[in-house]
N, C-alpha and C positions, 0 to 999 in steps of 0.2 A: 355388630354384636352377634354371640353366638345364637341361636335361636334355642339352645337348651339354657342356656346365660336369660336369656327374655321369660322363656315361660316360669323359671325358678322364681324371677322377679314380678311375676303379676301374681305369683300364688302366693307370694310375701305381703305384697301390699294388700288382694283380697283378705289375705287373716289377718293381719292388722287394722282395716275396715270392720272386718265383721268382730273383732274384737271389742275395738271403741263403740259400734251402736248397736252388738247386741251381745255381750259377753257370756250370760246366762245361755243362751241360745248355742252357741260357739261351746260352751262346755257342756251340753249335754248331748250335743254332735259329738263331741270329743267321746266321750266316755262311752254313749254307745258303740263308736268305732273302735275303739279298744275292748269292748267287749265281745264285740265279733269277733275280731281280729284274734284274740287267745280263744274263745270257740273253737274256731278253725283251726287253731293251732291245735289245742288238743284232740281235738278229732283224727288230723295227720296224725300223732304221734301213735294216738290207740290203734290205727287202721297201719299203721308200722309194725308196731308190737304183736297185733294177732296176726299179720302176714308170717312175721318171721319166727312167732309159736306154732304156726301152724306147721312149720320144719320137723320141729322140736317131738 
């Protein structure tokens, strides 16, 4: 098996673990992470924008 094939599949079975004995827990991991994750996102985008006003 490919070893990218294996790690895809232990991070499958890890969240469906951690799904069934702690769900709550799993979604507020979730939500933080996506809240970061567009953080960051926005901040790239601002730190684009005034780069390329700073042209302007």
């Amino acid at each position: 098996m490919n070893a990218k094939k294996v790690i895809v599949l232990v991070a499958i079975v890890f969240l469906g673990f951690w799904m069934f004995s702690d769900p709550s827990g799993l979604a507020t991991t979730s939500k933080s992470a996506a809240t970061n994750g567009w953080d960051i996102t926005t901040e790239a985008f601002t730190g684009v924008i005034d780069f390329v006003g700073a042209f302007g």
